[in-house]
C-alpha positions in Angstrom: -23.0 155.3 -152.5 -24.7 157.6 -149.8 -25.4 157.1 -146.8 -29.1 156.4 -145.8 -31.3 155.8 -142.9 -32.9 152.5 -141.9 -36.1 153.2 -144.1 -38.2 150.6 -145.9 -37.0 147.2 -144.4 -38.6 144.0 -146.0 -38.6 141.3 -143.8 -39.7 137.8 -144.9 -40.1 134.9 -142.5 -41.3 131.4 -143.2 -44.2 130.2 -141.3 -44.4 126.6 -140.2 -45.3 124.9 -143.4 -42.2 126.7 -145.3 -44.0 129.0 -146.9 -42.1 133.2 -146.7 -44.5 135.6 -145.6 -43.9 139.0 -145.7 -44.2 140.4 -142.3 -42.8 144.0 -142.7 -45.5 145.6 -141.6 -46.0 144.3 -138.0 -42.3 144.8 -137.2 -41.7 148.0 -135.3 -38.0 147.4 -134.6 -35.0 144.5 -135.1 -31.9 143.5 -134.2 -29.3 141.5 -136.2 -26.1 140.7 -135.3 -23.6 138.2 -137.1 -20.9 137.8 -134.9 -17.7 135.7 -135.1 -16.3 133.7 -132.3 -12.4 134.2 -131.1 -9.7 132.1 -129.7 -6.8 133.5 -128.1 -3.3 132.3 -129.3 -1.1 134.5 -127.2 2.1 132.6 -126.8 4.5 133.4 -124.0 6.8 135.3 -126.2 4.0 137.9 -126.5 3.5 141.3 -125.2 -0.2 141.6 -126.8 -3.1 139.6 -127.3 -2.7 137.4 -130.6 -6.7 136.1 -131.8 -7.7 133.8 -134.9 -11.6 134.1 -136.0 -13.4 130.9 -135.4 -17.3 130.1 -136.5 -19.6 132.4 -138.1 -23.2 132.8 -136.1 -26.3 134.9 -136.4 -28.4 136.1 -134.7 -32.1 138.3 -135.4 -34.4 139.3 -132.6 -37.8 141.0 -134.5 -40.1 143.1 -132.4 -43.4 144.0 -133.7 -47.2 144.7 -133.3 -49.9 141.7 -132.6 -51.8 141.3 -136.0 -54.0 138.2 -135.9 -54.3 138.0 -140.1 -54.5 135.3 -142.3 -50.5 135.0 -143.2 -49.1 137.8 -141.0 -46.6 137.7 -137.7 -48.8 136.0 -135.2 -50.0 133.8 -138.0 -46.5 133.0 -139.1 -45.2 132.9 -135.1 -48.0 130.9 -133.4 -46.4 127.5 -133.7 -42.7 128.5 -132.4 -43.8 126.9 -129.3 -44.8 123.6 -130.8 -43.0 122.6 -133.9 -39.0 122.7 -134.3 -38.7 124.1 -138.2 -35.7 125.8 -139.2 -37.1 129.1 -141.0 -36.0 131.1 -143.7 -35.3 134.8 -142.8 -34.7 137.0 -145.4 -33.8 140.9 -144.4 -33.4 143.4 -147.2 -33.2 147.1 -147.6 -31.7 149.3 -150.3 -31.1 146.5 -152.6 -29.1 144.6 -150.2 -30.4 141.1 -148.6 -29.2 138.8 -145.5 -30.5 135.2 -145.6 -30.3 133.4 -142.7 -31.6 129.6 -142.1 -32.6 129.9 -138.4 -34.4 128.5 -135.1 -36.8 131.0 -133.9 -36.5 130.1 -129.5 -39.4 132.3 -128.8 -42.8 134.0 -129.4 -43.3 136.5 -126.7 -46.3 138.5 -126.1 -46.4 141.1 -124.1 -49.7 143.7 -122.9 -49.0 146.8 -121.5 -51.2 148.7 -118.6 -52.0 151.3 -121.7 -53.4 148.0 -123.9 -50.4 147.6 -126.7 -50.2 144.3 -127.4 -46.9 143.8 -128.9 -44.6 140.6 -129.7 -40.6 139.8 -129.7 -39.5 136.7 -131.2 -35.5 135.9 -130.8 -34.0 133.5 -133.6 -30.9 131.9 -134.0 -29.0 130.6 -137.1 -29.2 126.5 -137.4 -27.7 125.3 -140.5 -24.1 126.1 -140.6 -23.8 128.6 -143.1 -22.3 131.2 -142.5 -24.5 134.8 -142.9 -23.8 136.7 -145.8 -25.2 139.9 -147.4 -25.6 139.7 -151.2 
């Protein structure tokens, strides 16, 4: 397979109610990350660092534009501040999809002095299972 460019995302988030809403739209940049934690297990007959992998996390911060529509981000992110849902977050491009059951920690506006009103909202995941692409 080639290699491509980070075209054409579709990113789904569930709004308060459970319902996925397609938010691609408003999204003008995101971050995912899926790390995996580390113990050290050097015993004293080592001369190098000996790790086993521990718990599988995720992680997805979305950054996008303020759009007020029926069933779009500010619709779907309004009630981050109020109601403790776990949400669906499903991120796919070029056939490939990550779902992630997560807690969205924040919805934050922000207006700059040239009048963009733009939006980041942080999630992390909540149900123990681990991230995997499919």
């Amino acid at each position: 397979m080639a290699k491509e460019a980070g075209f054409a995302f579709t990113v789904t988030v569930d709004d308060s109610a459970g319902s996925g809403r397609d938010i691609s739209n408003d999204i003008m940049s995101l971050a995912i990350s899926t790390p995996r934690g580390s113990q050290d297990i050097t015993g004293l007959d080592k001369s190098a660092v000996e790790r086993i992998l521990l718990l599988a996390d995720g992680q997805v911060t979305l950054d996008g534009a303020f759009n007020p529509a029926t069933n779009m981000s500010h619709d779907v992110f309004k009630r981050v501040s109020t109601t403790s849902v776990t949400r669906t977050v499903a991120l796919a491009i070029s056939g490939q999809t990550l779902s992630m059951e997560m807690l969205f920690t924040d919805y934050a506006l922000t207006r700059a002095n040239t009048g963009e009103l733009t939006w980041s909202a942080p999630a992390q995941l909540s149900n123990g299972t681990a991230p995997t692409w499919s």
